[in-house]
C-alpha positions as CSV (number, residue, x, y, z in Angstrom):
1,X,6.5,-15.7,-4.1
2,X,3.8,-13.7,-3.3
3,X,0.8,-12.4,-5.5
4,X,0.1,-9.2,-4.1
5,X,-2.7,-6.8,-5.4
6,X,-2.6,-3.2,-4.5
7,X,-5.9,-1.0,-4.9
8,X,-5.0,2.8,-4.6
9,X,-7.1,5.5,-5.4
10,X,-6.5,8.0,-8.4
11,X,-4.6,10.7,-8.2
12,X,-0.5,10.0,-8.2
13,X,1.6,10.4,-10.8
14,X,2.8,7.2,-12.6
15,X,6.0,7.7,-10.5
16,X,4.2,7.4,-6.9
17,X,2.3,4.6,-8.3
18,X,5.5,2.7,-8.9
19,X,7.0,3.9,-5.9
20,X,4.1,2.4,-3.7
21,X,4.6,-0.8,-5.6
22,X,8.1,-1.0,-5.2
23,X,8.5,-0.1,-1.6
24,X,5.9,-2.7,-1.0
25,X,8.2,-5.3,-3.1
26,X,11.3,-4.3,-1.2
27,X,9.9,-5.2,2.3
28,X,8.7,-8.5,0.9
29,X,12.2,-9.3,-0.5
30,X,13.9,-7.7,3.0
31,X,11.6,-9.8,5.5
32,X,10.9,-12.8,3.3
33,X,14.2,-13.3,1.9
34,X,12.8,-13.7,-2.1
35,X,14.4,-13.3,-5.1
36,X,14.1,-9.5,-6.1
37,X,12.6,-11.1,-9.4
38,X,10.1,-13.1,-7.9
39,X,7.6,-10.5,-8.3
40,X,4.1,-10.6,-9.1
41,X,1.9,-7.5,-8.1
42,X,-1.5,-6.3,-9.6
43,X,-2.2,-2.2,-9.3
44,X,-5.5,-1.1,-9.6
45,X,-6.9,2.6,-9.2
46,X,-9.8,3.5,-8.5
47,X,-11.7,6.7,-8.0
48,X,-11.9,7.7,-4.1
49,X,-15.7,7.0,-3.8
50,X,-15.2,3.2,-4.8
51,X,-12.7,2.9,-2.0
52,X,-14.8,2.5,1.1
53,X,-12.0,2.0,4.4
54,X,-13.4,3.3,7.6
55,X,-11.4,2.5,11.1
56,X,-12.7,-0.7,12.1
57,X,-13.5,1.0,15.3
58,X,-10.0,2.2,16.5
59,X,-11.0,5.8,16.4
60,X,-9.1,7.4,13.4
61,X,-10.0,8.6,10.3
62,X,-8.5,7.9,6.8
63,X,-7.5,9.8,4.5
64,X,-8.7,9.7,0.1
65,X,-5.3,8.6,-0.1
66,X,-5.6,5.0,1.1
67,X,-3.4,2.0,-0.3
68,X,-4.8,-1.6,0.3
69,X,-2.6,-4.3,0.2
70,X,-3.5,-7.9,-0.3
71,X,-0.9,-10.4,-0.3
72,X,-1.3,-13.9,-1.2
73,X,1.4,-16.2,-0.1
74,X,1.9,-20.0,0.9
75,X,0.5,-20.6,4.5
76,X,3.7,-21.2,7.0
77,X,5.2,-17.9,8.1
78,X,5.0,-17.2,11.7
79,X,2.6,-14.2,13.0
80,X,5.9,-12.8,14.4
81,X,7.0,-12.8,10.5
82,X,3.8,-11.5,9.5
83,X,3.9,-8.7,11.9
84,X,7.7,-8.2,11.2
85,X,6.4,-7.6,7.1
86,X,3.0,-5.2,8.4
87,X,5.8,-2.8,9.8
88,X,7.9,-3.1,7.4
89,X,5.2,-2.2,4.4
90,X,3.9,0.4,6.6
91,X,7.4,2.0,7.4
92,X,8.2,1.8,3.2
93,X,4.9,3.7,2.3
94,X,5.2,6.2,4.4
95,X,8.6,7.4,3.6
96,X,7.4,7.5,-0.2
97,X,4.2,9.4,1.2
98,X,1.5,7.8,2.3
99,X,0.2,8.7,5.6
100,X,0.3,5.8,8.1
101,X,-3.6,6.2,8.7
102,X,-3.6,5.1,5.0
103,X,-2.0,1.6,5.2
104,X,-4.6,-1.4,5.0
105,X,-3.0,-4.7,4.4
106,X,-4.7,-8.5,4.5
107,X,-2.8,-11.2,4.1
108,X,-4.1,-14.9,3.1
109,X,-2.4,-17.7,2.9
110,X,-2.2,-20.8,0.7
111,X,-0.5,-24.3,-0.3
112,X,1.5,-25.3,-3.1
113,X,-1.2,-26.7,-5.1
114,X,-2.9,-23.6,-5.5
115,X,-0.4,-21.7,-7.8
116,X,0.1,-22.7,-11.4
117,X,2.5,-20.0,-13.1
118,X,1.9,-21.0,-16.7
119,X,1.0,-24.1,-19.1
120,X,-1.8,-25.2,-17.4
121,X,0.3,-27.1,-14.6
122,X,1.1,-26.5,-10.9
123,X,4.9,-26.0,-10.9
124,X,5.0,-26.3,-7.0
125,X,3.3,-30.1,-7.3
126,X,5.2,-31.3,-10.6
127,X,8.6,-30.1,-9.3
128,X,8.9,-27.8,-11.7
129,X,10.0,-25.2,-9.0
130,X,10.8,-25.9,-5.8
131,X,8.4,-25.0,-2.9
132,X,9.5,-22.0,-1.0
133,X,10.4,-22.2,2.6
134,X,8.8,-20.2,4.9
């Protein structure tokens, strides 16, 4: 059950925003195995200038079109899973149209204590729901 944020910067139609969430959504559910309804994403725009993404060094430039992708997850997966999901993101926003150079995801992980989904408790530690398997 991932909490994943996604900052993009302005300029897609409503539909393209959704489409960028929901591609990102299906390869969570596809690689993780979640319930299609066990979605929780936060979209935020912004205008180009306050998103500032250069290569890290690896000798490409970006484009204004840049989606970064922060998912917050329980700690557990394997890097082979975590590598298995960076594909699969990357392969789901480009077919809806954003350019591979544009893909930034971090991932950090947690524990079951950390989440509390409503009423002030933490539904992972009180057994309110169970704790996901990685």
């Amino acid at each position: 059950m991932p909490l994943v944020r996604i900052d993009l910067t302005t300029g897609r139609t409503p539909e393209q925003v959704r489409a960028v969430a929901d591609a990102i959504h299906a390869a969570i559910v596809d690689q993780y195995g979640i319930p299609p309804r066990d979605r929780f994403q936060i979209v935020t725009e912004h205008p180009a200038q306050q998103i500032i993404a250069e290569d890290a060094g690896l000798g490409f430039e970006r484009t204004e079109g840049v989606v970064m992708v922060q998912v917050f997850t329980q700690r557990g997966r394997s890097a082979e899973a975590k590598s298995a999901l960076y594909a699969a993101v990357h392969e789901r926003l480009v077919a809806v149209g954003v350019a591979s150079e544009d893909v930034f995801i971090g991932y950090v992980e947690n524990g079951p204590e950390d989440w509390s989904f409503g009423f002030g408790r933490a539904q992972y530690q009180t057994g309110e729901l169970a704790v996901p398997s990685a």
